[in-house]
N, C-alpha and C positions, 0 to 999 in steps of 0.2 A: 640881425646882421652881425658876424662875428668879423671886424678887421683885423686885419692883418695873421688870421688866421692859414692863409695861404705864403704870405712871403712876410717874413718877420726878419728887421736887420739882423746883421751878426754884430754882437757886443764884443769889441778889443778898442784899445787903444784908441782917441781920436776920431771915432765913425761917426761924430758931428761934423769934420773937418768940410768944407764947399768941395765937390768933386763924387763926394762917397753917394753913395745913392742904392736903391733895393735895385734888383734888376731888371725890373719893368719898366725904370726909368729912362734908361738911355736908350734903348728902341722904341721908345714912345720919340724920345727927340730926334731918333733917327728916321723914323718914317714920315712922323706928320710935319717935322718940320726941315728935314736935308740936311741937318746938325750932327757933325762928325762931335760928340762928348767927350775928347780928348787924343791921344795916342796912343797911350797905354793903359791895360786893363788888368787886374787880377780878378776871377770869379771866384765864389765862396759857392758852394754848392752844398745842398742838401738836398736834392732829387733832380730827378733829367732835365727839370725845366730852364738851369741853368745852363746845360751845352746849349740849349738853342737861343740864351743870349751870347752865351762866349760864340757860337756862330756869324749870327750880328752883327756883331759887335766887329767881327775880323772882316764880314763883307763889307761892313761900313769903312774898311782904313786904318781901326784900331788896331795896336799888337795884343794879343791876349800873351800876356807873360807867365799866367799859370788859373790852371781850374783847380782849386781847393774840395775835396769831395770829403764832404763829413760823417761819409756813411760808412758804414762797416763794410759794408759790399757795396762798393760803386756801379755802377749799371754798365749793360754790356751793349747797351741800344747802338741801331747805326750810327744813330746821334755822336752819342758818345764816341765809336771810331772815329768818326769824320772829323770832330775836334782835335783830336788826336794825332788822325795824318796832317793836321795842318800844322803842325809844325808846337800844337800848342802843349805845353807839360803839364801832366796832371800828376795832381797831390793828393793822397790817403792822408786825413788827419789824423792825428794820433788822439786818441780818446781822451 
């Protein structure tokens, strides 16, 4: 079994702080238990799988304040649009 092979934090400043969490977190709180995990969100992304929490995340209540995309070429999936028309800003990180 290799953990955290699939979602690994992002290392900055403070990502021990209570609130920060991988993205599987707060839609686990959001489905099982009807737990809105705050109001505002920034995503860190390094593959699709984070629009479909920045999705979530916006139908649970939250504002998503921006998608962080760590890839050189960020994806072009509906996913992706759909974050996008919602009002959400996305970010190219600089290498």
């Amino acid at each position: 079994m290799a953990t955290g092979s699939l979602e690994q934090p992002a290392v900055f400043r403070n990502n021990d702080l209570p609130s920060v969490m991988n993205g599987s977190g707060r839609p686990s709180l959001i489905r099982l238990y009807g737990v809105r995990p705050g109001r505002k969100a920034v995503v860190v992304a390094a593959n699709e799988d984070a629009y479909g929490v920045a999705s979530i995340w916006g139908d649970a209540g939250c504002t998503v304040q921006a998608v962080v995309d760590l890839r050189q070429q960020p994806g072009n999936s509906p996913l992706t649009r759909a974050v996008a028309d919602a009002a959400c800003r996305s970010w190219k990180a600089m290498p």
